[in-house]
C-alpha positions as CSV (number, residue, x, y, z in Angstrom):
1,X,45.8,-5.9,156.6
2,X,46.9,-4.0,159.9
3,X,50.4,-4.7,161.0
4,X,48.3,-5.7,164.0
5,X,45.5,-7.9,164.3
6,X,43.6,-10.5,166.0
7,X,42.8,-13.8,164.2
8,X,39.9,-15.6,165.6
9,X,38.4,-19.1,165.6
10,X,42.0,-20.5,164.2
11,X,41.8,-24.4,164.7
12,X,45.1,-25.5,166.6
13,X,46.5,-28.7,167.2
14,X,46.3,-29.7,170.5
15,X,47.1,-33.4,171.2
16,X,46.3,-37.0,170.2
17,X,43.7,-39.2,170.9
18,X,44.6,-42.8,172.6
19,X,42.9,-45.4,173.1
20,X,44.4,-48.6,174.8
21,X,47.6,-47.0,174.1
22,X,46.8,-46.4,170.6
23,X,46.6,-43.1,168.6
24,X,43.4,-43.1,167.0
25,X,43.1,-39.3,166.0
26,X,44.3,-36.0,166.5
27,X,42.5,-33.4,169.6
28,X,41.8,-29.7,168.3
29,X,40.7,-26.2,170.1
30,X,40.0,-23.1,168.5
31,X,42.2,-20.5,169.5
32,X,42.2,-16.4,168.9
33,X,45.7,-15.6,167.7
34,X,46.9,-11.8,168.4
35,X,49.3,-10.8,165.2
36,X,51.8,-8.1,165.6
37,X,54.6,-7.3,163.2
38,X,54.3,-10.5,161.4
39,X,54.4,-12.4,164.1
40,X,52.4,-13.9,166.6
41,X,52.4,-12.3,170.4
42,X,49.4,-13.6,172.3
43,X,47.7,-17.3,172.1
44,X,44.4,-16.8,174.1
45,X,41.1,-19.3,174.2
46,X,38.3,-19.0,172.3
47,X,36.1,-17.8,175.0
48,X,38.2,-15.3,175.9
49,X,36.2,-11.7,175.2
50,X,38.2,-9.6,173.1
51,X,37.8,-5.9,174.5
52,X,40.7,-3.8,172.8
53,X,40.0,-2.3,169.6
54,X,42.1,-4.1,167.0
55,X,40.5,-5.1,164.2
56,X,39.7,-8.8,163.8
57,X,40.2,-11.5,160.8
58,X,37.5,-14.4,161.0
59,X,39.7,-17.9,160.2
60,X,36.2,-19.0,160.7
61,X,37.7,-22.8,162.1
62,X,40.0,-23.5,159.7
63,X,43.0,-25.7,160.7
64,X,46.3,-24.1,160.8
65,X,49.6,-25.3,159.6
66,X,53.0,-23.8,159.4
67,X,53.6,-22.8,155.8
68,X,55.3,-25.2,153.3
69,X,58.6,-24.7,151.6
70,X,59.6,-25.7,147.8
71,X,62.9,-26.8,148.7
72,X,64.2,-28.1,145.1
73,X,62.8,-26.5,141.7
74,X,63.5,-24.7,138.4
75,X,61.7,-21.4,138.0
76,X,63.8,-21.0,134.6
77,X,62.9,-24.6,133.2
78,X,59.0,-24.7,133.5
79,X,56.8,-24.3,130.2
80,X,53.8,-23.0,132.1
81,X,51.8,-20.4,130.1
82,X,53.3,-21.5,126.6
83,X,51.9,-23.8,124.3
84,X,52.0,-27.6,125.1
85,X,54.8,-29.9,124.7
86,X,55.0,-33.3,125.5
87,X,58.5,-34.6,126.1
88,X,61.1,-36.4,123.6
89,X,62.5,-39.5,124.0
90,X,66.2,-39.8,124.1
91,X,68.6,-41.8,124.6
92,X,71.3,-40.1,127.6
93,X,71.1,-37.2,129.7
94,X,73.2,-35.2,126.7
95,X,70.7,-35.5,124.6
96,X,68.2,-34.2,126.6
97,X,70.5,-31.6,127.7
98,X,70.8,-30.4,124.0
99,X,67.0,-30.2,123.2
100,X,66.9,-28.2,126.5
101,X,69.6,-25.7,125.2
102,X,67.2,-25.4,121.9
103,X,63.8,-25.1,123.1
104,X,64.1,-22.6,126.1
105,X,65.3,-19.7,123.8
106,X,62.8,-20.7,121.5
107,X,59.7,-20.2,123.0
108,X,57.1,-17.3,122.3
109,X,56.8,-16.9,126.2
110,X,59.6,-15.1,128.7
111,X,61.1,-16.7,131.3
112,X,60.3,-14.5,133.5
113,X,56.9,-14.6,132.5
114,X,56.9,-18.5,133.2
115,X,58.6,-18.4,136.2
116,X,55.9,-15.9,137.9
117,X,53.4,-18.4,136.4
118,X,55.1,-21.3,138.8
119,X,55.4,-18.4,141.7
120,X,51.6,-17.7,141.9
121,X,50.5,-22.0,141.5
122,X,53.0,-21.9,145.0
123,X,51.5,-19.6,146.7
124,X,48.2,-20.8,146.3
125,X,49.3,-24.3,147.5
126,X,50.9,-22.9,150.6
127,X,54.6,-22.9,149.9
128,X,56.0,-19.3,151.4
129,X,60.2,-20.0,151.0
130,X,60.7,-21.5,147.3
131,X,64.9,-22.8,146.4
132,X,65.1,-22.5,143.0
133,X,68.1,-23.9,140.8
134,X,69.0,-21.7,137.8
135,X,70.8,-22.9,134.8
136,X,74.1,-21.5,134.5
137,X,76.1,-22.4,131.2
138,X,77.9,-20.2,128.6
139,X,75.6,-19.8,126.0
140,X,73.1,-18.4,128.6
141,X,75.2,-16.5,130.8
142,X,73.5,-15.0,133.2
143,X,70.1,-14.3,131.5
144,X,68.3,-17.2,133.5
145,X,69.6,-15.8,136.7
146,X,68.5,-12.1,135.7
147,X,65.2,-13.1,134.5
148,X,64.0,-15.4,137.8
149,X,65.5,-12.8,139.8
150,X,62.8,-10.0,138.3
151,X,60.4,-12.9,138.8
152,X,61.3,-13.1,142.5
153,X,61.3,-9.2,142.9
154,X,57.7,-9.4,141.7
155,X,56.3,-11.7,144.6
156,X,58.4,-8.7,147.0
157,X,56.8,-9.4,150.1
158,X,54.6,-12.8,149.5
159,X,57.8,-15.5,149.7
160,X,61.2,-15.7,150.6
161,X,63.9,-17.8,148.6
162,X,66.9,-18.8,147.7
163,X,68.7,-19.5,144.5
164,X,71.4,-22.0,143.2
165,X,74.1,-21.4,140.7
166,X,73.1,-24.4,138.5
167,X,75.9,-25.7,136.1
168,X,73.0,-28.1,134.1
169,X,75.4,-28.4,131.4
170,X,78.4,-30.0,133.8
171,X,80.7,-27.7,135.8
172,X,83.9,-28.8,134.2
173,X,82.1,-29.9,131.3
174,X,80.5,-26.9,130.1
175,X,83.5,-24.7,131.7
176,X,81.0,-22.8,133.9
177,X,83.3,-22.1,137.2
178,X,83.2,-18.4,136.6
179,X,79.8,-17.8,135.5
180,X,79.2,-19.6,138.6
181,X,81.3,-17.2,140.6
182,X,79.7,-14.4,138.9
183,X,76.1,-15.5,139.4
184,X,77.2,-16.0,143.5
185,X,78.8,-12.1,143.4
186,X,74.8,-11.6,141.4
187,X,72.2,-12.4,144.5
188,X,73.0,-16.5,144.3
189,X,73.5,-17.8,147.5
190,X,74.3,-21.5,146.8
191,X,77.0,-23.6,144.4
192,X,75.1,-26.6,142.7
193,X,76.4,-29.0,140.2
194,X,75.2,-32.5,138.5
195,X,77.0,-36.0,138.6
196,X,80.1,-35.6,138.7
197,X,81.2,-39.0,137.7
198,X,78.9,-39.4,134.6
199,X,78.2,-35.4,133.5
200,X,81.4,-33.7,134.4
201,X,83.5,-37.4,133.8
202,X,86.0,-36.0,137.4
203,X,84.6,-36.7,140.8
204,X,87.2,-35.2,142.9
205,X,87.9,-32.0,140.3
206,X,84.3,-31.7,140.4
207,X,83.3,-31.6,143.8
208,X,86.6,-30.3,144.8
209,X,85.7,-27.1,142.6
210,X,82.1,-26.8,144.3
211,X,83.4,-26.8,147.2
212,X,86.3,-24.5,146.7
213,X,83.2,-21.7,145.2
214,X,81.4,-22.3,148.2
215,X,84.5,-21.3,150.4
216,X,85.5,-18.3,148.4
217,X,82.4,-17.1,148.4
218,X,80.6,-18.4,151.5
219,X,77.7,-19.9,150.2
220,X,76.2,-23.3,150.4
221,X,76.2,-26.3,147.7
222,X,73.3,-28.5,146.4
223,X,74.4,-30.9,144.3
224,X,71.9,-32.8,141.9
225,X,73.0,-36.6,142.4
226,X,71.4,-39.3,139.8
227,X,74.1,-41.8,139.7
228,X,72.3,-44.9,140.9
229,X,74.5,-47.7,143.6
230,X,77.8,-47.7,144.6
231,X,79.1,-45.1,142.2
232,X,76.2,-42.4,143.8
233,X,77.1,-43.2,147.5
234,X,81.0,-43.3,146.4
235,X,80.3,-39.1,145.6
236,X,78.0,-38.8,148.7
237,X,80.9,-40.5,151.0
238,X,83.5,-38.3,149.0
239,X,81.7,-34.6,149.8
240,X,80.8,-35.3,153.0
241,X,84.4,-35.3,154.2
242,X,85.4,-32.4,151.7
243,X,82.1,-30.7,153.9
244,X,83.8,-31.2,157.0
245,X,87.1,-30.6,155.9
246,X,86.3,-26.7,154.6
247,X,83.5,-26.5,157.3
248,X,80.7,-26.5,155.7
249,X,78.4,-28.3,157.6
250,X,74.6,-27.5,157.5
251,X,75.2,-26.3,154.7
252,X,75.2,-28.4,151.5
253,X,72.8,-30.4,150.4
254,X,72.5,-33.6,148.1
255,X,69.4,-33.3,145.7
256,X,67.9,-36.8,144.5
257,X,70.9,-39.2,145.9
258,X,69.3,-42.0,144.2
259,X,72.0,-44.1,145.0
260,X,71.1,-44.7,148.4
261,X,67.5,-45.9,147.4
262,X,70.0,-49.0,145.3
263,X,71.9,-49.7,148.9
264,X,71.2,-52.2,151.2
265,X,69.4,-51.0,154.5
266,X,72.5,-51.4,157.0
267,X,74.2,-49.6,154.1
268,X,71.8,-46.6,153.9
269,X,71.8,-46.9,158.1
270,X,75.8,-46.5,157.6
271,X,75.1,-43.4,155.1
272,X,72.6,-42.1,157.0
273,X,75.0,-41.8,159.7
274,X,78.3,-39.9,157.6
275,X,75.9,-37.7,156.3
276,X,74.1,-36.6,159.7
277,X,78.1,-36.1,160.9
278,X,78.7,-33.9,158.0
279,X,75.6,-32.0,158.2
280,X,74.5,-33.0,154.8
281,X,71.1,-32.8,153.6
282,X,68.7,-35.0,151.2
283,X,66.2,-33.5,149.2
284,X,63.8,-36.2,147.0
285,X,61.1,-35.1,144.4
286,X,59.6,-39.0,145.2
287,X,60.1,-40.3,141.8
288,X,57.4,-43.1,141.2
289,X,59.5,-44.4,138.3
290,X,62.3,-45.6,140.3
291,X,63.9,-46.5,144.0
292,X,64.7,-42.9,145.7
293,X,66.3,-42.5,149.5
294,X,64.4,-44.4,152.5
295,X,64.0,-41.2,154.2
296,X,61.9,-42.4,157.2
297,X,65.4,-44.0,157.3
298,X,67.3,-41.0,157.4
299,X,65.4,-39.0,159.2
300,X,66.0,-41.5,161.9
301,X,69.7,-41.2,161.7
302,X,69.9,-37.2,162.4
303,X,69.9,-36.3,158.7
304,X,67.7,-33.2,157.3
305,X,65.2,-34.5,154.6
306,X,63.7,-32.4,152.8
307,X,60.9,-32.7,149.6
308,X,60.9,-30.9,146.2
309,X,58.7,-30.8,143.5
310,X,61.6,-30.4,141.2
311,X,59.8,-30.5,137.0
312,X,57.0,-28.9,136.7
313,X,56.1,-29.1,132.7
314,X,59.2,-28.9,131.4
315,X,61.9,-30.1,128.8
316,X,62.4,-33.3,130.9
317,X,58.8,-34.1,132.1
318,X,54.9,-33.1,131.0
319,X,54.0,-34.0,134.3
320,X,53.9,-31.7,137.7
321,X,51.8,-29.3,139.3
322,X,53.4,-27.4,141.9
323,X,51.3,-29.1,145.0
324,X,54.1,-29.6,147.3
325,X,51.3,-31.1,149.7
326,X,50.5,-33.6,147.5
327,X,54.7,-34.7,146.2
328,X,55.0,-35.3,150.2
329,X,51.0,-37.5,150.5
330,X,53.0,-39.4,147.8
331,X,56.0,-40.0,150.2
332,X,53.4,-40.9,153.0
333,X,51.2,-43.4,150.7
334,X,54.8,-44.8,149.1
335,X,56.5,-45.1,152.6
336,X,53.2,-46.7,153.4
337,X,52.9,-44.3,156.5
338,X,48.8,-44.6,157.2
339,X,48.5,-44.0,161.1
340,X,47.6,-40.7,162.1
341,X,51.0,-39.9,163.9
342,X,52.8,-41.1,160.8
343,X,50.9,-39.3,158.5
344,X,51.2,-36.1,160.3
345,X,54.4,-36.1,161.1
346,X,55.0,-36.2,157.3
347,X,54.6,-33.0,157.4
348,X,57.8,-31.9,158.5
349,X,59.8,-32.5,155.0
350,X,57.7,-29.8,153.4
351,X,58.0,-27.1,156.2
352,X,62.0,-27.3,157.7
353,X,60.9,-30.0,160.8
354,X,58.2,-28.0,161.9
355,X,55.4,-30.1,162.8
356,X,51.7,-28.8,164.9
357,X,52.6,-31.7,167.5
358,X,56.1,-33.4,168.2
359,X,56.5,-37.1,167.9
360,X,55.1,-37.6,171.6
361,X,52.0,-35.6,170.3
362,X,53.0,-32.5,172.9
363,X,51.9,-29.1,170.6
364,X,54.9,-27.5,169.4
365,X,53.6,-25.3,167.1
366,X,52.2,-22.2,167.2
367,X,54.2,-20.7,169.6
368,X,54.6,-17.2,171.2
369,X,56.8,-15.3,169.2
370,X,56.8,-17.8,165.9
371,X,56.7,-16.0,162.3
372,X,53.5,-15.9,161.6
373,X,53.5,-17.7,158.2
374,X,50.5,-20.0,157.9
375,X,48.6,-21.8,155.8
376,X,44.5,-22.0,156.0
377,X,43.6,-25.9,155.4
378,X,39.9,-27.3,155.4
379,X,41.2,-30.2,157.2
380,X,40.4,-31.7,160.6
381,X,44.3,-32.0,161.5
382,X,47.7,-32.2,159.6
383,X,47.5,-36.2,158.9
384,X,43.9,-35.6,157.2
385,X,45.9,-32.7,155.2
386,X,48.5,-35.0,154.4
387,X,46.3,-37.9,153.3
388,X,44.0,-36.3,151.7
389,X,45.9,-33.2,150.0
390,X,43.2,-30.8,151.6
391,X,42.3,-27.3,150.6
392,X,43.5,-24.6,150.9
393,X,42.1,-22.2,151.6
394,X,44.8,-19.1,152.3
395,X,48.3,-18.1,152.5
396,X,49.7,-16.0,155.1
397,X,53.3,-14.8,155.0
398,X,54.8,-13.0,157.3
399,X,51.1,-12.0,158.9
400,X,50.1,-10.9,155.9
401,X,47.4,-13.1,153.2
402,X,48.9,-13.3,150.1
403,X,47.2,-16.0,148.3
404,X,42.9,-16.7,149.0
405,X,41.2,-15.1,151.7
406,X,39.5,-15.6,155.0
């Protein structure tokens, strides 16, 4: 595709529909979008005659929507493309950790391989910026990292991403601090870590040591957080001030924080507001087995919320299929969020806040001079999409298709 281009008959947002002061759908136009270096530089209306001579791509009406990011998964972890596994029971997280450790080098596919598997299934559901953990632990070493890495390389061009120093096994548990340090000086640009009450048994050495990695080597930290109640918020109250005390806000993140789905609502209003001081994020998969982080909540109180997909058919669940469009319906249906401004403004957790229309239903999206990553949906609006999971039908990153056509 040219590096510039007109798309035509692209469905845009426009406004809601009221009725007695009621929202009762969502207004649409068809636009022609002009495309230039991956970005889009004229908005014009549909019965506007084109009369230059740049070539033209048909979106034949289909509804536009900023592209969707995978904001919490394991390229390295997922069994896609081998043979199938259901999962083992067990009995704590260490044992689960240890069949892990077994299987992964076992298996008759690459990791690599996999990881591209997982790469491709994004695309096609829309998702354009992927953060991927990758396990980091001594017996490993930096293979995981090298091998998501070529994966990453491969899709040069289709996504962008970032990658997390993941110490699965424990920080101080498994003794990973410098293999973490290494794999930041390698291409990863964030510290994580994993309960650091119950996994690495030291709160304070723990987080103290993900934040001091982040400092030294100016990265970010996303910390996996199951420790359910008091003892979870506890660790959330403690790295929010060791944020603001190296400086860190906006960025470091808190992946799964159950233990503020277990809190009381003026609790979680009180958390909700140390964490939007500290510039600290939450990031939920949506579990369905168990209370997660009210995020309509949260979201409320100035924090960033953010939703991952997090297994995809792996050691720890069979389950998972890389929609990220359908993990954040779930959050809608779950939140029980069935109006149409609700519903559409759903969308934001899957595409950094950016929403078509604003809370007030003003358009906010596209706008002159906005990356022109999109995604082609056979939908009559973003809370239809949302419901509904819709179609889709392309991928564009960057102004470029790189998953259906048009």
């Amino acid at each position: 595709m040219n590096s510039a281009y007109w798309l035509t008959n692209a469905r845009l947002e426009s406004g809601y529909e009221v009725q007695d002061g009621v929202i009762t759908g969502t207004k649409t136009e068809i636009r022609h979008l002009f495309i230039e270096d991956g970005k889009i530089a004229r908005i014009v209306d549909s019965n506007t005659i084109i009369t230059d001579e740049w070539p033209q791509q048909d979106a034949k009406g289909l509804l536009l929507l900023p592209s969707f990011i995978e904001k919490h998964c394991h390229l390295d972890k997922t069994l896609l493309g081998d043979r199938w596994r259901s999962v083992t029971p067990v009995s704590s997280i260490f044992e689960r950790l240890d069949i892990e450790k077994a299987t992964l080098p076992s298996l008759g596919t690459l990791t690599q391989e996999r990881a591209e598997q997982l790469l491709q299934i994004y695309l096609e559901s829309g998702v354009t910026h992927v953060r991927t953990h990758v396990d980091i632990y001594p017996e490993a070493g930096l293979d995981n990292l090298e091998a998501v890495q070529q994966a990453l390389r491969a899709f040069e061009g289709k996504l962008s991403y970032e990658i997390v120093a993941f110490p699965q096994h424990g920080l101080l548990r498994s003794k990973s601090a410098e293999l973490v340090r290494q794999a930041l000086r390698s291409g990863a640009g964030l510290v994580g870590g994993v309960d650091p009450a119950t996994v690495d048994g030291d709160i304070e050495a723990s987080l103290q040591q993900m934040v001091e990695l982040a400092v030294e080597a100016n990265a970010g930290i996303d910390l996996h957080l199951h420790d359910a109640g008091h003892l979870g918020t506890f660790t959330m109250k403690r790295l929010a001030q060791l944020t603001i005390e190296a400086g860190l806000q906006g960025k470091v993140a808190i992946s799964h924080a159950f233990g503020l789905g277990d809190i009381t609502a003026s609790q979680a209003e009180q958390m909700g507001e140390l964490l939007a001081d500290a510039g600290v994020a939450i990031i939920t998969s949506v579990p369905i087995d168990r209370k997660f982080p009210p995020v309509g909540l949260l979201h409320q109180h100035g924090v960033e919320v953010a939703v991952g997909c997090d297994n995809i058919f792996d050691v720890w669940s069979p389950f998972g299929n890389g929609d990220i469009l359908e993990r954040v319906s779930r959050l809608a249906e779950v939140s029980k969020w069935v109006d149409e401004r609700s519903l559409a403004q759903t969308l934001q957790y899957i595409t950094g806040g950016t929403t078509p229309l604003n809370h007030d239903g003003e358009q906010v999206w596209p706008q002159i001079g906005d990356v022109a990553s999109i995604v082609f949906v056979q939908a009559s609006c973003s809370a239809e999409a949302v419901a509904r999971r819709s179609q889709r039908v392309a991928t564009m990153f960057q102004g470029q298709i790189v998953s259906g056509s048009l």
